[in-house]
C-alpha positions in Angstrom: -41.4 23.7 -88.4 -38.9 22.7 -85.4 -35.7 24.9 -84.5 -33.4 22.3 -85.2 -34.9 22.2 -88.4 -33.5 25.6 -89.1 -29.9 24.3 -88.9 -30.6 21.0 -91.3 -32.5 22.8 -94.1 -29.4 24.9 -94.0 -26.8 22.6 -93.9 -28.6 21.0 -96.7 -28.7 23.7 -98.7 -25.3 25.4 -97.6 -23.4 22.5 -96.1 -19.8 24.5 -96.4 -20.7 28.1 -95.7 -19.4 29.1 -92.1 -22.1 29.6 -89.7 -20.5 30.1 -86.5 -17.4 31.7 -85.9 -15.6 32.1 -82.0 -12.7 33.0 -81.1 -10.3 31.6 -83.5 -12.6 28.8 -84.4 -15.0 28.4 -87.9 -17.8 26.1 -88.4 -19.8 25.1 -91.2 -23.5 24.5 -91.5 -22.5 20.7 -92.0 -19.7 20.6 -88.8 -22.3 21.8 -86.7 -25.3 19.4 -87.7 -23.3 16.5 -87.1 -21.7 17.4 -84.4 -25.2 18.1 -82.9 -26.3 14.8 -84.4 -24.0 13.4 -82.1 -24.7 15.0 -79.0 -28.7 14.6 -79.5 -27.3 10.2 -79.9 -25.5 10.9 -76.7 -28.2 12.3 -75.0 -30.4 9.7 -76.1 -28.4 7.0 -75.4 -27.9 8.4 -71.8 -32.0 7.9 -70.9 -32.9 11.5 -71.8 -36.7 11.8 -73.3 -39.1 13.7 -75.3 -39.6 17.1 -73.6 -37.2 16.4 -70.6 -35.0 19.5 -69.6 -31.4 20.0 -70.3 -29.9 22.3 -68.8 -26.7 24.5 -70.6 -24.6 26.1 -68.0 -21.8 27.7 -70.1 -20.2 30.8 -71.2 -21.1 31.9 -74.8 -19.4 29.5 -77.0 -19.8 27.5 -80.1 -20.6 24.3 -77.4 -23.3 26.5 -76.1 -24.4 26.3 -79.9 -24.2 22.6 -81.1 -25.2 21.6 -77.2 -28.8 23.5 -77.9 -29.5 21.8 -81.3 -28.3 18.8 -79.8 -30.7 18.6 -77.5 -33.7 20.2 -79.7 -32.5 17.0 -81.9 -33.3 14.6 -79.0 -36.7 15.9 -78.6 -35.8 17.6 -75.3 -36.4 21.2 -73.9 -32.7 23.3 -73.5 -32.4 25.2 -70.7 -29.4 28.4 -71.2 -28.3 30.1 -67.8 -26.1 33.1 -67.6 -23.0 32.2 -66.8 -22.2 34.4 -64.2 -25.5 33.2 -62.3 -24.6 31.7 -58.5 -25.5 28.3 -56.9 -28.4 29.2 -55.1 -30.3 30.4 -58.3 -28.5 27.4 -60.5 -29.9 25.2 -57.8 -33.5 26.6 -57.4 -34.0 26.2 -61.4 -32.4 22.7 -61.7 -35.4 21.8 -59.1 -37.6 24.0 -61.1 -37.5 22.5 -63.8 -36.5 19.4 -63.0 -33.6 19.6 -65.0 -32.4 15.4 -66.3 -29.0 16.7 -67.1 -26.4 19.9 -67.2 -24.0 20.8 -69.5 -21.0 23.0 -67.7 -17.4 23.9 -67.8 -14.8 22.6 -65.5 -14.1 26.5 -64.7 -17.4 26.6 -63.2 -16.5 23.9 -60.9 -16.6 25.9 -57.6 -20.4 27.0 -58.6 -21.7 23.8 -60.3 -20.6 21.4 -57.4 -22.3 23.4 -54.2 -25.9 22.3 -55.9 -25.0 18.5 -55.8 -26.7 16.6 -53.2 -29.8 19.0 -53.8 -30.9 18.5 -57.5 -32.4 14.7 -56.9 -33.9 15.0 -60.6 -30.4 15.9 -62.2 -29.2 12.1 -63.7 -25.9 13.0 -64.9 -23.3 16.2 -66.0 -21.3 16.8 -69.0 -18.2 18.9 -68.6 -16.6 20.3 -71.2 -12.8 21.7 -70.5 -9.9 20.0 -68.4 -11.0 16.4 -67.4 -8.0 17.0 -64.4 -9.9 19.6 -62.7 -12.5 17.7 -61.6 -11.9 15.4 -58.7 -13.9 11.8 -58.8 -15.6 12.2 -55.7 -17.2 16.4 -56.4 -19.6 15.3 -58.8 -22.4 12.6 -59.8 -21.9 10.4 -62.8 -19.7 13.2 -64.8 -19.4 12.8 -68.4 -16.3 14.6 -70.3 -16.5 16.4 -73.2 -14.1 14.8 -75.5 -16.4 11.2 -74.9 -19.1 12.5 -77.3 -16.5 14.8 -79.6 -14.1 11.6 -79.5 -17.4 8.7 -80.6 -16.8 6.6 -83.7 -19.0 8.3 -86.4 -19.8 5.1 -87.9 -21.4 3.2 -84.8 -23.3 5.8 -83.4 -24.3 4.0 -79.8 -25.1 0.9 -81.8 -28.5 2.5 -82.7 -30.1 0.3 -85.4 -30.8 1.5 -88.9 -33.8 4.2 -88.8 -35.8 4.6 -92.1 -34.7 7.8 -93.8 -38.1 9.7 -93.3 -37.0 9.4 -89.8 -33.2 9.3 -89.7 -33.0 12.2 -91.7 -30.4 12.9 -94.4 -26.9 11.5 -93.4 -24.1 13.9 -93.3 -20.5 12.5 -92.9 -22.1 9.6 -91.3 -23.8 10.9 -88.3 -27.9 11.1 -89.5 -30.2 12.9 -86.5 -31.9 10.8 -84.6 -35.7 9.9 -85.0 -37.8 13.7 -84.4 -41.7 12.8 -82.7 -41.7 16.7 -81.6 -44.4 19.0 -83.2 -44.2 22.2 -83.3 -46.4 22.7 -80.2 -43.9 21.0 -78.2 -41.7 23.3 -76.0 -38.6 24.0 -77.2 -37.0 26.1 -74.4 -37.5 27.8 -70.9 -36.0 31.3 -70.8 -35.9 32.2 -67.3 -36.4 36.4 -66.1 -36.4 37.8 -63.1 -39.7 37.6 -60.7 -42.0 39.6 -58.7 -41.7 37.4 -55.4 -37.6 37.1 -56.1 -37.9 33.9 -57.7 -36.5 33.5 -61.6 -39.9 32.3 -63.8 -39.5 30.3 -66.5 -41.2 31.7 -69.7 -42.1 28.5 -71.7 -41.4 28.8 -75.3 -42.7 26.6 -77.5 -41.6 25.7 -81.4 -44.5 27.3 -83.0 -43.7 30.7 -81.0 -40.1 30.8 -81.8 -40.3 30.5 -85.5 -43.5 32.6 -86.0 -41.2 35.4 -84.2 -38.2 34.4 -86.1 -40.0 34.4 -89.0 -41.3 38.3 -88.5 -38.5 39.6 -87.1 -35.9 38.4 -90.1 -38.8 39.9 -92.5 -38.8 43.5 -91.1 -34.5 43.5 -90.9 -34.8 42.0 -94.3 -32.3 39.6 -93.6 -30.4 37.8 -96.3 -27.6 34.7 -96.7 -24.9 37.1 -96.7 -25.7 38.7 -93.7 -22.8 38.5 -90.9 -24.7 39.1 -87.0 -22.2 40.1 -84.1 -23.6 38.4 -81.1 -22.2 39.5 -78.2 -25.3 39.2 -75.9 -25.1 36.4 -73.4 -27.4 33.3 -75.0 -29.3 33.3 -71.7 -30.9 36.3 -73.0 -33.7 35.7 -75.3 -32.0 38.5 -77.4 -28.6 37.0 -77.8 -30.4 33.4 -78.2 -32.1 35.0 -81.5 -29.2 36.3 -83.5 -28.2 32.2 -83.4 -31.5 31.4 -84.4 -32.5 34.0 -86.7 -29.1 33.4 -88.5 -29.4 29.5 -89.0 -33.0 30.3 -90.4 -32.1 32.2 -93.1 -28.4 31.0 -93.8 -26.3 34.0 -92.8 -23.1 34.2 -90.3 -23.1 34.4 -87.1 -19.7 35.8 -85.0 -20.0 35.0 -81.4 -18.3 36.7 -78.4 -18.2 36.1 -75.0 -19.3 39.5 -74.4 -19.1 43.2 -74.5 -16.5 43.9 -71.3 -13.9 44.7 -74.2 -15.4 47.2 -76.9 -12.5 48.4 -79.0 -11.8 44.5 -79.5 -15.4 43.8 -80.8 -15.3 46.9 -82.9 -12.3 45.7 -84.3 -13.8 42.3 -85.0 -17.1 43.9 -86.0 -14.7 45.5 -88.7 -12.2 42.9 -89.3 -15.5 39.9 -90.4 -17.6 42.9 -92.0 -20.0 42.4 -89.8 -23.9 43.7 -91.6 -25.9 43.1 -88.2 -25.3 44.6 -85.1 -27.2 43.8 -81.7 -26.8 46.4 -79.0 -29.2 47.3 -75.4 -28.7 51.2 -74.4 -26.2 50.5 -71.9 -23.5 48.9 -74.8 -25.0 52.1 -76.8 -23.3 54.6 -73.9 -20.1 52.4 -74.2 -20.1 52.9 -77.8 -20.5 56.5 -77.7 -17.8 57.2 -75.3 -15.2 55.9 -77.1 -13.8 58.6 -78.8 -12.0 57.0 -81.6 -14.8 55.3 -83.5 -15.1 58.2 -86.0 -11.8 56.1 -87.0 -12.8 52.5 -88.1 -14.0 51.6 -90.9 -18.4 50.3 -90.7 -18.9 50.5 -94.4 -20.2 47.0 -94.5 -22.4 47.3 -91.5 -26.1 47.4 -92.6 -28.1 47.6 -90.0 -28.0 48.0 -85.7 -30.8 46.9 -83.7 -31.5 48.3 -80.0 -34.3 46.4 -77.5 -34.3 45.3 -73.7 -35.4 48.9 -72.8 -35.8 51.9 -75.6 -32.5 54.2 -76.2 -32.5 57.2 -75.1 -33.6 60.2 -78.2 -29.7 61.5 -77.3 -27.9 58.4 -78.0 -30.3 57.6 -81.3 -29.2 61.3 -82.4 -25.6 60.2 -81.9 -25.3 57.2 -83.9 -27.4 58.5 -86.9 -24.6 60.8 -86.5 -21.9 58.3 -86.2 -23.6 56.1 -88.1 -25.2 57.9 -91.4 -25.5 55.0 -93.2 -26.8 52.3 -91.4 -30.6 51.4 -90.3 -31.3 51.7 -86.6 -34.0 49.9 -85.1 -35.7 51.1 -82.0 -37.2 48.0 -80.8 -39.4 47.1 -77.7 -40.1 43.5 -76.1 -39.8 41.2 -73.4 -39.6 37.6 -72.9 -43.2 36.5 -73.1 -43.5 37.3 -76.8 -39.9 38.0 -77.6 -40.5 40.8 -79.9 -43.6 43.5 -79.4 -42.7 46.4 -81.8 -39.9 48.3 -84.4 -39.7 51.8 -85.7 -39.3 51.5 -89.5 -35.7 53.7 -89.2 -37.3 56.1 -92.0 -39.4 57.3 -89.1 -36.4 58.0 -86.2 -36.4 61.5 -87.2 -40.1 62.0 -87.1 -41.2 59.8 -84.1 -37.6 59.5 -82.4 -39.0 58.7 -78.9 -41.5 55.9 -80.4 -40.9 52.2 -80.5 -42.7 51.8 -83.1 -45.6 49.6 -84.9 -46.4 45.9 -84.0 -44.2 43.5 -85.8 -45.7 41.2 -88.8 -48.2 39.0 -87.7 -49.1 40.5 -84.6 -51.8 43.0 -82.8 -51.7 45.2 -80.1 -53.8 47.1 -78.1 -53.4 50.1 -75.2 -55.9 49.0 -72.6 -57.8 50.8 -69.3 -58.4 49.0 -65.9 -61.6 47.8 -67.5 -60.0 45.8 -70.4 -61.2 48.5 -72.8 -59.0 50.1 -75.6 -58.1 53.6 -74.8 -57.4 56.5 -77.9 -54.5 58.0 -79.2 -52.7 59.7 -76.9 -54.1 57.8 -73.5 -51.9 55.7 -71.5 -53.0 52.2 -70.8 -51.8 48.8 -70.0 -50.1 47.0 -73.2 -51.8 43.8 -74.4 -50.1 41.8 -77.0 -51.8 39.3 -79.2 -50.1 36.8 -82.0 -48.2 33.7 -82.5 -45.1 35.0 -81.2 -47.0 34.9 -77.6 -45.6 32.0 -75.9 -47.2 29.5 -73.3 -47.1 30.8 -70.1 -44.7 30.2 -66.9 -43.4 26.7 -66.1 -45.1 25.1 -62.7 -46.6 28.2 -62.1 -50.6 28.6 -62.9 -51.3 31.3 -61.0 -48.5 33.4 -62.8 -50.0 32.7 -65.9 -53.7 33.1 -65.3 -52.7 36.5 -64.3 -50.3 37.2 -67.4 -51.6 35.0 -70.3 -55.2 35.4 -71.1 -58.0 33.5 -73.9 -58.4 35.4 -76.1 -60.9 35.7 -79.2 -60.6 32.1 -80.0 -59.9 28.5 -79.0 -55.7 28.8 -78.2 -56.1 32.1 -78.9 -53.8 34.4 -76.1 -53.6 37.2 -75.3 -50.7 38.1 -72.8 -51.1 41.3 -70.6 -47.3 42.8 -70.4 -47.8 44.9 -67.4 -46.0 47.9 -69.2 -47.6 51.3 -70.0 -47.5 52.6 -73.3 -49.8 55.4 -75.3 -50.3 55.2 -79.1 -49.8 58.1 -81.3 -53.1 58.8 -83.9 -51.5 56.7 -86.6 -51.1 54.2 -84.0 -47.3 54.3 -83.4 -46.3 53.0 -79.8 -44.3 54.8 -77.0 -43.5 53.2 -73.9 -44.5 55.3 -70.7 -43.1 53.2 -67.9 -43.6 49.7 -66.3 -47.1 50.1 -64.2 -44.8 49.3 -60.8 -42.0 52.4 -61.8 -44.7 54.9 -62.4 -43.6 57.7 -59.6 -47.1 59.4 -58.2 -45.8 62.9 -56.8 -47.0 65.5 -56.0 -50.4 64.5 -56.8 -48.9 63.6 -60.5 -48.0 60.4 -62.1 -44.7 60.6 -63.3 -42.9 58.4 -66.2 -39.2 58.0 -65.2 -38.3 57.2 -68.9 -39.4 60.7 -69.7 -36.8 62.6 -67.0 -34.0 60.0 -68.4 -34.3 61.0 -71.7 -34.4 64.9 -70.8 -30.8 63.6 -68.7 -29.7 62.6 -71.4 -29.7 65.7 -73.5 -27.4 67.5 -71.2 -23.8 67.4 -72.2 -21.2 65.0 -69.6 -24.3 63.2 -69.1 -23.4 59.3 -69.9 -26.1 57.6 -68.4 -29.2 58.3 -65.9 -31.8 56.1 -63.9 -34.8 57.8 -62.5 -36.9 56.5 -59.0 -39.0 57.4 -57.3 -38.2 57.4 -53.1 -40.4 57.7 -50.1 -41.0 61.2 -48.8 -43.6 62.9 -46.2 -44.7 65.8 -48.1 -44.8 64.6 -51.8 -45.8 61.2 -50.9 -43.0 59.9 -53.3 -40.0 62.2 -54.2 -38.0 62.3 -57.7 -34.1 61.2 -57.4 -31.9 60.7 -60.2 -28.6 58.8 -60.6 -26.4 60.3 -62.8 -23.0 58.8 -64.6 -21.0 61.3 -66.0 -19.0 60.9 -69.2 -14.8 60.9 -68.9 -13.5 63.9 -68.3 -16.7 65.7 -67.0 -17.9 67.2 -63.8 -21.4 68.4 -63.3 -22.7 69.2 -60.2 -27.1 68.8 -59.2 -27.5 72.5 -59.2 -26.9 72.0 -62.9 -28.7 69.0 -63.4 -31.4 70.3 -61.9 -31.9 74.1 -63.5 -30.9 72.2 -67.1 -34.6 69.6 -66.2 -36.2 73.2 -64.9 -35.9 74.4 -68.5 -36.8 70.8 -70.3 -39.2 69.9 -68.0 -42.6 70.8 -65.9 -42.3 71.6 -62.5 -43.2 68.5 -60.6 -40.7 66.4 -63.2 -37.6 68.0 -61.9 -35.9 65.7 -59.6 -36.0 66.4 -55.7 -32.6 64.7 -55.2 -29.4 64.6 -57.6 -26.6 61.5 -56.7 -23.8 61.1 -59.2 -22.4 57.8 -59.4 -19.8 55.6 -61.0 -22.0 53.5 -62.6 -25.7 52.3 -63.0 -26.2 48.5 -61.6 -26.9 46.5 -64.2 -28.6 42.9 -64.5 -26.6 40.4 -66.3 -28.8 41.6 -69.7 -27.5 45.1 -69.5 -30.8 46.5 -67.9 -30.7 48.7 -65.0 -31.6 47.3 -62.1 -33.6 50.0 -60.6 -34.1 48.1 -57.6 -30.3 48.1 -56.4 -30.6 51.9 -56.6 -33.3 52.1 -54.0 
């Protein structure tokens, strides 16, 4: 099965249910396929080809939607950049990948035209916004919006009858175009951050994204009335998800821009009754500082899913608490296999610092140096192995060979996440650390995860990152960066008798700095490396 089949087979079988809703805007199943129908013609039409990269440059948005089916349609490979990203990086990726086209808003002008000039692969741009705002001269070949909204539905480029095993079935006169894609094909690059500085692109292809689609929406036990609030950029392979996840199985989806405004998504969250809820740990602190959320009403909300890194035990305590009768998830993954492992919520009480088992259709293992398996309680390198295990990193071989591994059989891989993790004996996961944050002091190895979540614990405590910093005697010394809730004033006296009492010796931090805030990347991780 394709992605883009996940939108037709449900605007065939729900054509007038919404599917999308932003801002003050609601779209069906059926408004969406053809207007994606359209796009995937346009993009046809303008010389793009099977597998060629597309590149979507927006702000989350339903364009950001129909643009990505529009180009799955055309056989092509989209390409979703946070929209915050600056041109430098927008430039290295458009040569990267060697991007054909770019869809981007006229308010991103001031970015989008300082790459021109030094993208030779990128043919033409599509703007959607303001046609005024962009002079003549700024920008190669521009194409406006309102030219592929505004195109007769009945003369579709002139394209000549297609046979309707190809064509597809027509909707208000605007059939998809002819599909050649398999499933092996690639359907998207998601590009993270890399280890020499430079942004790899993880290649997904078809196969990988609906086999983890497929076992994710089992374990949630999603169903066609489910409503998702996405407010996770698309960029994201997270945010991207919910919009795929949602089209699969025929449920809702209400998109924001994102989270910069919580009392206004709560009150949307409540206002749509909203079942699924998406969060990372630092939208979790957010949530739990704001005082009046005792007040609205969640009764519809089912379920509330947590990945990017693992919460902390505090704030699980405190939405079960807030929270009594919806399903958390603890979740762990990362890009390369989108999803690794969930805690069945039945278990939060029992194993609340675990992230779980592996999700359906997948195995893992806890390896040594050696490649061997190591026993329950040992910590060792994570190895993931499944479907859900995508292809590797785009124009980079070495990267790969290192990463992505044969496995057991022909096509078989087997990718090696660089993370530490231990399994309990009935073979429940817990993340120790990533292998380059381990902090070796005092001739012990240290897991900064494990002095967060202590942090945590301790009352006007909002949030805390843990590093480790060069020092003479201990070889590396233990510093923590604290955020204080509203209102609260601790000093690192405290901070450090509360981790003398919750912690062994060599775990207590050396150094105590109390900050406004944590630096965060643009997926609400945080970014350890601005700390140091």
């Amino acid at each position: 099965m394709l992605l883009n089949h996940f939108l037709e087979n449900s605007a065939q079988r729900l054509p007038n249910k919404v599917a999308l809703i932003g801002g003050d805007k609601r779209l069906t199943y059926s408004e969406i396929d053809r207007r994606a129908n359209g796009v995937a013609w346009f993009l046809r039409s303008h010389g793009i080809k099977r597998q060629d990269r597309v590149v979507i440059f927006l702000d989350n948005s339903i364009e950001s939607v129909i643009c990505l089916f529009g180009i799955l349609k055309a056989d092509a490979i989209f390409v979703i950049l946070n929209p915050t990203m600056k041109a430098q990086k927008l430039g290295y990726i458009l040569n990267n990948c060697q991007a054909r086209a770019l869809i981007t808003h006229t308010s991103k002008l001031n970015v989008v035209s300082n790459i021109f000039g030094s993208v030779p692969d990128l043919q033409f741009v599509i703007f959607i916004g303001d046609k005024a705002k962009i002079p003549v001269s700024c920008c190669p070949n521009p194409i406006f919006w309102n030219e592929i909204e505004n195109l007769p539905s009945h003369s579709v480029f002139n394209s000549p009858p297609l046979p309707a095993r190809q064509a597809g079935a027509t909707r208000n006169n605007v059939s998809s175009p002819p599909t050649f894609n398999i499933d092996l094909d690639l359907a998207t690059l998601i590009y993270t951050s890399g280890s020499t500085g430079e942004p790899k692109g993880v290649m997904s292809a078809h196969h990988n994204m609906a086999a983890a689609v497929r076992s994710i929406t089992r374990y949630l036990k999603n169903v066609e009335e489910d409503i998702i609030l996405d407010a996770l950029p698309l960029s994201f392979d997270y945010g991207l998800y919910q919009i795929l996840m949602a089209f699969f199985f025929g449920g809702t989806v209400v998109l924001e821009k994102s989270f910069a405004f919580p009392y206004k998504i709560i009150e949307k969250l409540v206002h749509e009754r909203v079942t699924g809820f998406p969060i990372v740990p630092t939208m979790a602190a957010m949530l739990l500082q704001m005082e009046s959320l005792p007040q609205f009403d969640f009764t519809s909300l089912r379920y509330v899913t947590n990945t990017a890194a693992s919460l902390p035990i505090a704030y699980i305590k405190k939405l079960q608490s807030l929270f009594p009768h919806v399903k958390i998830y603890s979740m762990y993954g990362l890009t390369e296999c989108k999803r690794v492992s969930y805690l069945p919520p039945e278990q939060l009480d029992q194993r609340p610092g675990s992230v779980g088992i592996p999700i359906p259709n997948e195995e893992v293992f806890v390896v040594d140096g050696n490649g061997r398996e190591v026993g329950p309680g040992e910590i060792g390198e994570l190895v993931v192995r499944g479907l859900n295990v995508m292809q590797g990193y785009w124009n980079d071989p070495e990267g790969t060979a290192r990463t992505f591994r044969p496995g057991k059989y022909r096509g078989d891989g087997m990718l090696y996440t660089g993370d530490l993790f231990k399994k309990d004996e009935e073979g429940y996961l817990y993340f120790v650390a990533r292998k380059d944050d381990m902090i070796k002091t005092k001739g012990e190895r240290v897991s900064p995860k494990e002095i967060e979540n202590v942090l945590c614990e301790l009352k006007g405590i909002a949030e805390a990152a843990v590093v480790g910093v060069p020092d003479e005697v201990f070889g590396s010394a233990i510093k923590a960066f604290i955020v204080c809730t509203d209102g609260e004033v601790l000093t690192g006296e405290q901070v450090k008798k509360y981790c003398m009492e919750n912690l062994e010796p060599f775990m207590v931090p050396k150094y105590v700095e109390f900050i406004k805030a944590l630096p965060k990347s643009s997926h609400g991780k945080v970014d350890k490396k601005a700390l140091l």
